[in-house]
C-alpha positions in Angstrom: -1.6 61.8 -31.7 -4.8 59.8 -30.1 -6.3 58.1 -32.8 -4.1 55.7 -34.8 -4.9 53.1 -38.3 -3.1 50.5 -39.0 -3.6 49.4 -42.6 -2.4 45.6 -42.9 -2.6 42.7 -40.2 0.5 40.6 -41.2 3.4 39.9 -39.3 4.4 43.6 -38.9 1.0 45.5 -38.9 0.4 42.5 -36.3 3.0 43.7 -34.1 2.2 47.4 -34.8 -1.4 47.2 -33.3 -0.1 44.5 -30.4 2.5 47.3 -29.8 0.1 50.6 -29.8 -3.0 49.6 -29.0 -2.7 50.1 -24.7 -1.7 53.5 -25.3 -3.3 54.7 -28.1 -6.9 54.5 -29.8 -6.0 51.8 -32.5 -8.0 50.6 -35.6 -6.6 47.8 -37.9 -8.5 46.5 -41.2 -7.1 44.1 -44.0 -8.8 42.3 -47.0 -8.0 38.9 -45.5 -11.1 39.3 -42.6 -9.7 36.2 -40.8 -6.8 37.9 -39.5 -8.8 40.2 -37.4 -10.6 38.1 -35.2 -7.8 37.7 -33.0 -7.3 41.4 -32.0 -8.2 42.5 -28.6 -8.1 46.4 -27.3 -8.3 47.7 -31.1 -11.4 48.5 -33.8 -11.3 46.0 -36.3 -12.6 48.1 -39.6 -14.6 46.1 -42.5 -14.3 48.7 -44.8 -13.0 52.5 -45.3 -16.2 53.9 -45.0 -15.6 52.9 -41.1 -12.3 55.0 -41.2 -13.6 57.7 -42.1 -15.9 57.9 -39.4 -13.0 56.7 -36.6 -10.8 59.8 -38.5 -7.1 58.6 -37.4 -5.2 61.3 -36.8 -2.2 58.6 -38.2 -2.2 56.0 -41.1 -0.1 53.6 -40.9 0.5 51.8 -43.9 1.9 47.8 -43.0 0.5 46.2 -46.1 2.9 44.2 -48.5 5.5 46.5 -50.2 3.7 46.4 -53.8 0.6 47.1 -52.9 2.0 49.9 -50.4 1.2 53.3 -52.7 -1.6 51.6 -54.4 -3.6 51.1 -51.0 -2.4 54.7 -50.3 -4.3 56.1 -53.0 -7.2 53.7 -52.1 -7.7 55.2 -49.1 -6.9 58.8 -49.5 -10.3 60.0 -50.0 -11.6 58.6 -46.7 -8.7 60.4 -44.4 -9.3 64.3 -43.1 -7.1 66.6 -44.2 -4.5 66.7 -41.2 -4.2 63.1 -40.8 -0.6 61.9 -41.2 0.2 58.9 -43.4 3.4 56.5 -42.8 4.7 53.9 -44.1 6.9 51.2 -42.2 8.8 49.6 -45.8 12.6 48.3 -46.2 12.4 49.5 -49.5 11.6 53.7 -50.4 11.3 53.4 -54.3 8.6 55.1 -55.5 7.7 56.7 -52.1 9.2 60.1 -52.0 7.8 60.4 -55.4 4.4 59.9 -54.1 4.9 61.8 -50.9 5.8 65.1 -53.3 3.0 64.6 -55.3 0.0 63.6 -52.6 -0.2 66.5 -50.8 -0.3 65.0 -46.9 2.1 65.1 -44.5 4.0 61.8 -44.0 6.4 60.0 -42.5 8.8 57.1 -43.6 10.4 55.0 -41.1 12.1 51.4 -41.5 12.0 49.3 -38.3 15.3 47.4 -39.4 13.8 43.9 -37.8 11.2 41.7 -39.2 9.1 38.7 -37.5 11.3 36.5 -38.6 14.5 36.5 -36.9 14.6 39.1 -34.2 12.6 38.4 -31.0 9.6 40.7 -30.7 9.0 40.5 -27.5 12.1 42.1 -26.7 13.8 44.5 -29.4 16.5 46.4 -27.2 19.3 47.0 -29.3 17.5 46.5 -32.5 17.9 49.7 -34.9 15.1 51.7 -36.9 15.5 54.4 -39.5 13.1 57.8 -39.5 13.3 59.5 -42.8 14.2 63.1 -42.5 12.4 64.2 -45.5 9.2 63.5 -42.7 6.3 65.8 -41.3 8.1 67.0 -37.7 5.6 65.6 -35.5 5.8 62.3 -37.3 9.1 61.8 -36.6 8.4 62.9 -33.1 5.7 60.1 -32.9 8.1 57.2 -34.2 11.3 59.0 -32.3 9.1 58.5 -28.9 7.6 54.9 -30.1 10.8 53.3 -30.7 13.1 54.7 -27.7 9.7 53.3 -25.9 11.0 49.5 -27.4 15.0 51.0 -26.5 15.5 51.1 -30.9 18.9 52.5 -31.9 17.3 55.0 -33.7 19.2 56.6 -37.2 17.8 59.6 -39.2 18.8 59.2 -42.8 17.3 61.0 -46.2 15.4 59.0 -48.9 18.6 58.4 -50.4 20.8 57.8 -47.9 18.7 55.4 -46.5 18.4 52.9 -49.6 21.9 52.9 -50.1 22.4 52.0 -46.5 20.2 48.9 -47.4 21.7 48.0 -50.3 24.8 47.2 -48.2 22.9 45.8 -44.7 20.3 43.7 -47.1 21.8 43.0 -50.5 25.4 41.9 -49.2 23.6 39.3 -46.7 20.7 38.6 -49.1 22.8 38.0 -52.2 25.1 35.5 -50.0 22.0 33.5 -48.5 20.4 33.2 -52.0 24.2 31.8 -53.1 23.9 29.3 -50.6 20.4 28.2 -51.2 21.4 27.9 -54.8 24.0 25.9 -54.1 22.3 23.5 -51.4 21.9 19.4 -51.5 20.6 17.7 -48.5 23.1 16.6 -46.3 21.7 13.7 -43.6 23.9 14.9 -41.1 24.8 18.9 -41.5 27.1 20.4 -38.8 26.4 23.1 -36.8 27.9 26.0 -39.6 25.6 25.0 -42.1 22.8 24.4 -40.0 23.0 28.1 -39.1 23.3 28.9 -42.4 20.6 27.0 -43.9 18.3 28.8 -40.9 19.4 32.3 -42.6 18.6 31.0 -46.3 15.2 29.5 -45.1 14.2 33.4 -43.3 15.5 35.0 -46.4 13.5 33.0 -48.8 10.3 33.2 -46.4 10.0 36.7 -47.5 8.0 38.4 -49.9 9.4 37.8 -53.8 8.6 41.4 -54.8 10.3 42.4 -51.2 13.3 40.5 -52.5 13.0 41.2 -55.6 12.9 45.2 -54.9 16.2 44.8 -52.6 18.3 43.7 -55.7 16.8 45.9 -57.8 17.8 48.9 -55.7 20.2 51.1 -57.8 23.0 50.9 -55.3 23.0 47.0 -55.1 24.5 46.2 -58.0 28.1 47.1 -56.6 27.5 45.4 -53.8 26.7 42.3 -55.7 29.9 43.2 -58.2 32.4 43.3 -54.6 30.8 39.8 -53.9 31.4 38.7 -57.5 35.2 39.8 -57.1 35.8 38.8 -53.7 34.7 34.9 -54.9 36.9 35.3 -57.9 39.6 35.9 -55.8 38.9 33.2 -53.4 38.3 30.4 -56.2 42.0 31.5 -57.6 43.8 30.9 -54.2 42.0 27.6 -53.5 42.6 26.5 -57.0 46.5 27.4 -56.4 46.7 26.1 -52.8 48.2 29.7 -51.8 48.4 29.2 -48.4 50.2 32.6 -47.8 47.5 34.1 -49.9 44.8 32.8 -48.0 46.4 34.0 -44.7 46.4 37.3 -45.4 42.8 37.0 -47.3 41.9 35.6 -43.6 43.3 38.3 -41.2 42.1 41.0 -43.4 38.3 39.3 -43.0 39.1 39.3 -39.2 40.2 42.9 -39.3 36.8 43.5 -41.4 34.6 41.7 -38.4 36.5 43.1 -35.9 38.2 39.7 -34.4 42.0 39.0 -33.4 44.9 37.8 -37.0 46.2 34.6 -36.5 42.1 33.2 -35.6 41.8 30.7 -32.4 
């Protein structure tokens, strides 16, 4: 792997190119032409026609998640044959369909960290998912890439990976867009909410159809439903003033999070 594309200069494809481009041969385009002039060490491609004469020997694919197979088919025509194409989304539906039917080897990773709350410049201990449905020396590529940035790397199927997002997204998605929904200005918040509203402000900084596409994942809904049934049975205890109740509601939460019963 020498010659790499990077399709995308947002936050991610940003930090792709930033992260690639000293060891590798790197190209990055994107519609938006301002957000190239501010690359260094890396091609900065005005058109396909341009790729097609660079010929990556990897694509990969960093461009908003609903436009993610449609810039795929865009560009198919102007990759050779044996060049790999990847995509780097949170959310797989639709993918492994389009893999099937393409033709191309591919590979589909998830670098479980965004721009927005982890720290980029150092990502030890961060985790990133390789799908294992992937071409062999794809995964080889991303396997070396991210132990290079010390990623906790996880190999999970199509499937296996979106409904281990429906529980690491939705639960903590759902729960910030709660909070939001609930939220009046407070003059002086304390430190709790502040951290809270910090949370709610980098979920709702995100992409609609990104957030949109995590709640619509089919195994989200029963995560929602445990949220739904864990609040019911909070609102009847407070409503009661069951303080037993509570207790135990509390130490099994502490058991849940790993911390000491009985709290400070």
């Amino acid at each position: 792997m020498k010659k790499i594309v990077v399709l995308g200069a947002g936050k991610m494809g940003s930090w792709l190119v930033e992260s690639l481009c000293l060891d590798y041969d790197v190209g990055v385009i994107d519609q938006d032409k301002a957000r190239l002039k501010y690359f260094f060490n890396s091609h900065r491609f005005l058109s396909f026609e341009e790729i097609r004469d660079f010929q990556p020997d990897l694509l990969i694919n960093a461009v908003s998640l609903n436009n993610t197979i449609k810039v795929f088919k865009e560009i198919d025509p102007y990759l050779e044959e044996d060049c790999i194409i990847a995509d780097i989304t949170s959310v797989k539906n639709g993918l492994q369909e389009y893999y099937d039917q393409c033709g191309r080897r591919f590979v589909s990773t998830h670098p479980m960290f965004g721009p927005t709350f982890a720290n980029i410049k150092d990502l030890s201990g961060e985790n990133a998912i390789i799908i294992t449905e992937s071409d062999q020396e794809g995964m080889a590529f991303f396997r070396s890439f991210y132990s290079s940035l010390k990623l906790n790397i996880y190999e999970y199927s199509f499937s296996d990976h979106d409904e281990t997002i429906a529980y690491s997204l939705s639960v903590p998605f759902s729960s910030s867009l709660v909070f939001a929904a609930c939220m009046k200005k407070q003059e002086a918040p304390g430190t709790t909410f502040r951290k809270h509203l910090d949370v709610a402000r980098g979920v709702l900084s995100e992409d609609d159809y990104l957030l949109s596409e995590i709640l619509f994942n089919p195994f989200t809904i029963e995560q929602v439903v445990k949220i739904r049934t864990q609040l019911a049975n909070l609102i009847k205890m407070v409503e009661e003033r069951d303080f037993e109740a509570l207790k135990k509601f509390f130490d099994g939460l502490r058991e849940n999070i790993d911390l000491p019963a009985g709290g400070a």
